[in-house]
Structures are given as C-alpha cells and as structure tokens.
N, C-alpha and C positions, 0 to 999 in steps of 0.2 A: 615843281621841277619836272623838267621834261626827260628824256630819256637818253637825250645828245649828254646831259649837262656833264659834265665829272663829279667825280668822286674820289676826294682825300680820304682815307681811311686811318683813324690812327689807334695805334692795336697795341696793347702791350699790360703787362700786372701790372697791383693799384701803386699809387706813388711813383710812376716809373719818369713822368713829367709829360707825358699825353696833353694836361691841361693845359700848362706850361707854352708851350710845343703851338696848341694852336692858337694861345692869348697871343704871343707873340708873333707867329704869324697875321692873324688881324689888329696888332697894332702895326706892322711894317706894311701892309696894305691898305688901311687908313692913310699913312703921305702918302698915296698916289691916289687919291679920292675914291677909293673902293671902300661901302661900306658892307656892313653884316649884316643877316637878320637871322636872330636866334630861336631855333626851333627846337623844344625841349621834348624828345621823344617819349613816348611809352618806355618805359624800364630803364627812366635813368642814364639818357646819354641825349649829349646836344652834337644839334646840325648845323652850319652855321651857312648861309646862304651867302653865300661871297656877289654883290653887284656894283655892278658900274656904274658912272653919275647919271648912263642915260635910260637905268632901268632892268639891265639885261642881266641875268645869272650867267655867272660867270663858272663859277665851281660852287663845289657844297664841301665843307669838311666833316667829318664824323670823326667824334671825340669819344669814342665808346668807354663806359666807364671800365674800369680795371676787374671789375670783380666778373665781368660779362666775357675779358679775353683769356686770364689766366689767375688763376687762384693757387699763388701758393703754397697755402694753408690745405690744398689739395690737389697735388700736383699732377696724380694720375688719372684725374677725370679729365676725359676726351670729348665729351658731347660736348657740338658746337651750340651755343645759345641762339638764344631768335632775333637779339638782335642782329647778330652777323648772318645767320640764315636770310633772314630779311636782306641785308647788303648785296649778299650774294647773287639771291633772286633775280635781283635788277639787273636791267639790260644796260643800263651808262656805263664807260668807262670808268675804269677804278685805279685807285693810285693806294697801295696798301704800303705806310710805314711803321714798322715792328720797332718798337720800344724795349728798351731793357735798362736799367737802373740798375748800376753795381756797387751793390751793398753784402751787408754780411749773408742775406738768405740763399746768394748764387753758390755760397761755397759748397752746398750740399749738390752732389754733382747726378741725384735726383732728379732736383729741381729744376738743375741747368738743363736733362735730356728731358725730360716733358715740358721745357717752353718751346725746343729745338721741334720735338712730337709733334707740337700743338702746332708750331708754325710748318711741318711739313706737312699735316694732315690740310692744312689751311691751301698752301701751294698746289697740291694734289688736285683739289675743288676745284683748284681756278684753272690750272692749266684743264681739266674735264670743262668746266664751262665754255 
C-alpha cells in the first residue's frame, strides 16, 4: 500500500458490528467487480485491500478488533494501543468510523463518557497530525 491509498478505519467496543460493517461493505463492492484481499495484522485485526478488476488499490479498510478501541470491562483506560498508533503514524488519508452498539452496558453513564474520552482523545491526535 502506498501512501496516496485511503484508509477506512473502523473503531468501536467488541460486538459493536465493526465486522458486520465491513463484511457487508465488501459484499456490496463485489457487484461492482472490486475485489479484497485480506491481510490479517499483528494483534488481531484485518485489512482488507479493496481493488479494481485492473489491479489497482483502491482503499484499505481496517477492522480493528474491539478489545484494541475500547474495553468496557475497563472503561477508564486511556492508552491508545499500537495498532491505532500504527494507523496514525501513516501518512494516507483516513476515513475513521466510530461504532457504538446500544445495548444494556451503555446505561452506565461511565461508560458512555470514556467512549466519548476515548474518541475525543482520538480526535485531538488527528486534528495535531
């Protein structure tokens, strides 16, 4: 992947439908003869190389797994992990979409302000980058 390419990013706690989200996405890009190729990172999260019939990348999506954006189970930890440090780093275009599942764990209003945290600490990065 070169450095023009984009970057889909998709961000969100485990079960939120992340996987969901981008299976679906590469079946609706399949009819239009794009296919994927699946690149299964260090630590547990896929990349999926979105190209064209004539060879050419198109985008990449990043499926980060859930435990890697926000962890519930600990809602006040702030350190960003490596795979998103990694994301960051890079100089492509980014497309970051933040996931949220509303189930019973959001009612703890805890929980709700350290995913809000995590994605302003997130925003903060980018707009400095």
């Amino acid at each position: 992947m070169d450095k023009y390419t984009p970057i889909v990013i998709l961000f969100g706690p485990p079960a939120s439908g992340k996987s969901m989200m981008s299976n679906r996405l590469i079946l609706f890009l399949r009819k239009y003869n794009y296919y994927m190729i699946n690149h299964i990172r260090p630590l547990n999260y896929h990349e999926y190389e979105v190209v064209d019939k004539y060879g050419r990348t198109i985008c990449c999506i990043s499926d980060l797994s859930g435990q890697w954006c926000f962890d519930p189970s600990n809602p006040m930890l702030h350190q960003l992990c490596l795979p998103i440090t990694n994301l960051l780093s890079l100089p492509n275009p980014r497309t970051w979409i933040f996931v949220q599942e509303l189930n019973d764990i959001w009612q703890d209003i805890t929980i709700r302000n350290a995913y809000v945290g995590k994605i302003h600490q997130l925003s903060t990065l980018l707009n400095y980058l």
